[in-house]
C-alpha positions as CSV (number, residue, x, y, z in Angstrom):
1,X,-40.0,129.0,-70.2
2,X,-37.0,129.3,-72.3
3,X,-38.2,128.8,-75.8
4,X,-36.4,127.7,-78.9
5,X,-37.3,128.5,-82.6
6,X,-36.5,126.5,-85.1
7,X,-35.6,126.9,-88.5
8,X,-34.8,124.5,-91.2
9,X,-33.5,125.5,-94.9
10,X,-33.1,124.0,-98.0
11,X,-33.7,119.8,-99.0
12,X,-31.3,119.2,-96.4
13,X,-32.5,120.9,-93.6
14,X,-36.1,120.6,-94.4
15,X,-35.2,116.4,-94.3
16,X,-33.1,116.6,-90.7
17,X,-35.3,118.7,-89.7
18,X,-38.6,116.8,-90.1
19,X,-37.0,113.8,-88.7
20,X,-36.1,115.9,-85.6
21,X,-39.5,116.6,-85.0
22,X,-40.8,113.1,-85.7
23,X,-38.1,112.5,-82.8
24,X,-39.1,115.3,-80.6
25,X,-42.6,114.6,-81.0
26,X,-42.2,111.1,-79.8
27,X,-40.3,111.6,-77.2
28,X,-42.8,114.4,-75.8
29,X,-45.9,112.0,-76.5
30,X,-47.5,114.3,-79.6
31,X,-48.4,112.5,-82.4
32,X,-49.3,113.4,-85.9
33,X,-51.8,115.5,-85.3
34,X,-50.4,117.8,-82.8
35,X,-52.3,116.2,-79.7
36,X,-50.6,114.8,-76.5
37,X,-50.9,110.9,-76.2
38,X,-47.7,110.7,-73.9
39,X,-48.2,108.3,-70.2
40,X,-46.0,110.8,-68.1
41,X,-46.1,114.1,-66.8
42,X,-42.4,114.6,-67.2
43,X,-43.6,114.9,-70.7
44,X,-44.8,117.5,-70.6
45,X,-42.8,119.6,-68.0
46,X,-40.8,121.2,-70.7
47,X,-42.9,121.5,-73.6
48,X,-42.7,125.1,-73.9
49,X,-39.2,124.9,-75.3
50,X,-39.9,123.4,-79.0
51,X,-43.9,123.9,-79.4
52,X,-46.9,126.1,-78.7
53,X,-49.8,125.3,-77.0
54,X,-52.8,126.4,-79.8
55,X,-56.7,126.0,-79.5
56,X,-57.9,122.4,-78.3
57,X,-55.1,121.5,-76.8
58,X,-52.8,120.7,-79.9
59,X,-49.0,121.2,-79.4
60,X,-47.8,123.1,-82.7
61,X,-44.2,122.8,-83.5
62,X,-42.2,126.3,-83.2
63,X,-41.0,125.3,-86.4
64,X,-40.0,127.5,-89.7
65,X,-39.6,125.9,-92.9
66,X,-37.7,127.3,-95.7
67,X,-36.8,126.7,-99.1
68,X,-36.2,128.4,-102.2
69,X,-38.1,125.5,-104.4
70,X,-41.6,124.2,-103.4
71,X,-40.6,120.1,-103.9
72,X,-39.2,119.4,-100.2
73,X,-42.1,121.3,-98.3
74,X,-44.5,119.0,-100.8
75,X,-42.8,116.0,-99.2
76,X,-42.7,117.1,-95.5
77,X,-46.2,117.8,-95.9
78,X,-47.0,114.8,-97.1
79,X,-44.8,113.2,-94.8
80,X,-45.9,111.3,-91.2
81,X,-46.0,114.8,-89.2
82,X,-46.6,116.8,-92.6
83,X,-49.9,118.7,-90.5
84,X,-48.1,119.0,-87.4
85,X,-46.7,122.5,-88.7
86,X,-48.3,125.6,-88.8
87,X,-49.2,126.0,-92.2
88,X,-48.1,129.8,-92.3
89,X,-44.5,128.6,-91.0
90,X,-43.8,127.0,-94.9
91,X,-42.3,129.9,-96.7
92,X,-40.8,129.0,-100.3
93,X,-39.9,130.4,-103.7
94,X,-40.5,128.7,-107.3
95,X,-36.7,129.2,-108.8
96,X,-34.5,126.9,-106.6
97,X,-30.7,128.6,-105.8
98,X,-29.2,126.0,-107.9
99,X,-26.8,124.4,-106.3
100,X,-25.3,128.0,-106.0
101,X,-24.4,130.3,-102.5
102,X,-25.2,133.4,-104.3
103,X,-28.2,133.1,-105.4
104,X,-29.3,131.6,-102.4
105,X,-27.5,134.5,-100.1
106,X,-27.6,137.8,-102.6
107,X,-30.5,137.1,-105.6
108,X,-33.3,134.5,-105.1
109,X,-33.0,134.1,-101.2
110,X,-32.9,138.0,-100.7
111,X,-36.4,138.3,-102.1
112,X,-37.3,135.9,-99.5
113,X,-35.7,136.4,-96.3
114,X,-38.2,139.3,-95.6
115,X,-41.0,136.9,-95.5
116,X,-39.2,134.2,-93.1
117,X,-38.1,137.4,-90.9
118,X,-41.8,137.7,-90.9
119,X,-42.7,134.6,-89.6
120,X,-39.7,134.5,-87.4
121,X,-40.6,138.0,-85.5
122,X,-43.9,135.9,-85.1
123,X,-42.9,133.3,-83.8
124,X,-40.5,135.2,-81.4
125,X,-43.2,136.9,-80.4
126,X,-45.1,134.0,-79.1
127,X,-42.6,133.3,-76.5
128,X,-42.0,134.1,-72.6
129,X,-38.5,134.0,-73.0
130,X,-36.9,133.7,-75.9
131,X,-33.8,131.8,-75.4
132,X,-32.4,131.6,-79.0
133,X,-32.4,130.0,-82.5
134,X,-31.3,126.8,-84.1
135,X,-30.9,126.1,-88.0
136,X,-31.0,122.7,-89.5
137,X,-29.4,123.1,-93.0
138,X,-26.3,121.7,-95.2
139,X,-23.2,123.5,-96.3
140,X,-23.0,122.3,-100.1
141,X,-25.9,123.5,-102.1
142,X,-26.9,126.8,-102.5
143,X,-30.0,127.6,-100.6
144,X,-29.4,125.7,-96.7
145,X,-25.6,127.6,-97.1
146,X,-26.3,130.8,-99.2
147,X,-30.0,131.6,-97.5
148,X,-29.4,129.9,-94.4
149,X,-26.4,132.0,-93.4
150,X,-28.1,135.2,-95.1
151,X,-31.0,134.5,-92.2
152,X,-28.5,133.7,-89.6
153,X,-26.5,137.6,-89.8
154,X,-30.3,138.9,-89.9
155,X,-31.2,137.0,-87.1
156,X,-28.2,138.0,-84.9
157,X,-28.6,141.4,-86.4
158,X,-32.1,141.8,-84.6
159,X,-31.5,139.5,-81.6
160,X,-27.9,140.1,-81.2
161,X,-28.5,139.0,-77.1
162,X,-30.0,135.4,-78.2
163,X,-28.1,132.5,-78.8
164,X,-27.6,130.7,-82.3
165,X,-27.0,127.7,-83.0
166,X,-27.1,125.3,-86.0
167,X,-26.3,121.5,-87.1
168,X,-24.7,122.0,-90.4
169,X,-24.1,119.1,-92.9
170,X,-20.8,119.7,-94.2
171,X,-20.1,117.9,-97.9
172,X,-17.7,115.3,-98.5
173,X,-16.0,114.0,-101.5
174,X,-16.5,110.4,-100.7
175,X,-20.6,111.5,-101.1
176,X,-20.8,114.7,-103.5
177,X,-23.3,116.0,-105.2
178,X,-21.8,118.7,-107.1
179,X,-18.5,119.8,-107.8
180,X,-19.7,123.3,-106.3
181,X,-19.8,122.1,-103.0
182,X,-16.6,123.3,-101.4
183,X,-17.3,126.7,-102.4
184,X,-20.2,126.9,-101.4
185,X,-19.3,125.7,-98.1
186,X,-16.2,128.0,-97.8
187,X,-18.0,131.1,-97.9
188,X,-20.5,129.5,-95.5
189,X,-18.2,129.0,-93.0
190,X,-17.0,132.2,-92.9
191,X,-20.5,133.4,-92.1
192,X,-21.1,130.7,-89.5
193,X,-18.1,132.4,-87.6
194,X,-19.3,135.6,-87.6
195,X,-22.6,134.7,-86.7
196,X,-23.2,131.8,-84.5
197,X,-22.2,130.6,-81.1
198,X,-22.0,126.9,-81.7
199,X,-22.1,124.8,-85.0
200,X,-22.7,121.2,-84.7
């Protein structure tokens, strides 16, 4: 089976991406709690792709979630398929990137990309055949653009054979946060480039 892993990083990514799975998950008949409740075997012809089959029969997500501030992974676990995920998959840090693409790619998001690689190589490991990677983050703060594309050039560094792919939320003045944004987002561009094969 050709198996995607998924990442998701930052409060952006972590919030797409747990809607995604809330989507995914319905549409493959899994419900909260990771068992299979679908009506049709087409259902479950391609499972393999997005989540592994664990003990009992429970479909868990192939899912990592990242963040360099614990208050996002509180909500997604508390949130309708918060104990769908692998509880090893959440990997965060305490001191947030602030809103800025260095810390996120060079400081506080260094000190934790080891332990998502960790996870990752996991994860890769569980598969037949590994067809590639997708990242659910946002261009304008600092940790979904500064650690998000610091994981993407170590992904592709390891699996250089393996596509990547991510849905990036790109900021807007009409809806800004910060006046930060388009920096941050210009230097992840520039890393989205080099790195990926498609960018949604």
């Amino acid at each position: 089976m050709r198996e995607i892993v998924h990442l998701q990083v930052g409060q952006c990514g972590n919030q797409i991406g747990s809607k995604f799975w809330e989507v995914i998950s319905d549409e493959h008949g899994i419900d909260p709690t990771g068992a299979y409740r679908g009506d049709s075997d087409l259902q479950l012809e391609r499972i393999n792709v997005y989540y592994n089959e664990a003990m009992g029969g429970k479909y868990v997500p192939r899912a990592i979630l990242v963040d360099l501030e614990p208050g996002t992974m509180d909500s997604v676990r508390a949130g309708p398929f918060g104990q769908l995920f692998r509880p090893d998959n959440f990997v965060f840090g305490q001191s947030g990137a602030g809103n800025n693409w260095a810390k996120g790619h060079y400081t506080e998001g260094a000190e934790l990309v080891d332990s998502v690689l960790d996870v990752m190589r996991k994860e890769a490991e569980n598969t037949d055949s590994l067809q590639g990677f997708q990242l659910t983050h946002s261009l304008g703060g600092g940790t979904g653009s500064g650690l998000g594309t610091l994981l993407i050039s170590k992904i592709r560094e390891e699996y250089p054979d393996r596509i990547m792919n991510t849905f990036s939320v790109v900021p807007s003045p009409k809806v800004s946060d910060t006046v930060v944004e388009p920096y941050n987002a210009t230097l992840s561009v520039h890393q989205l480039v080099e790195n990926t094969d498609e960018t949604f």
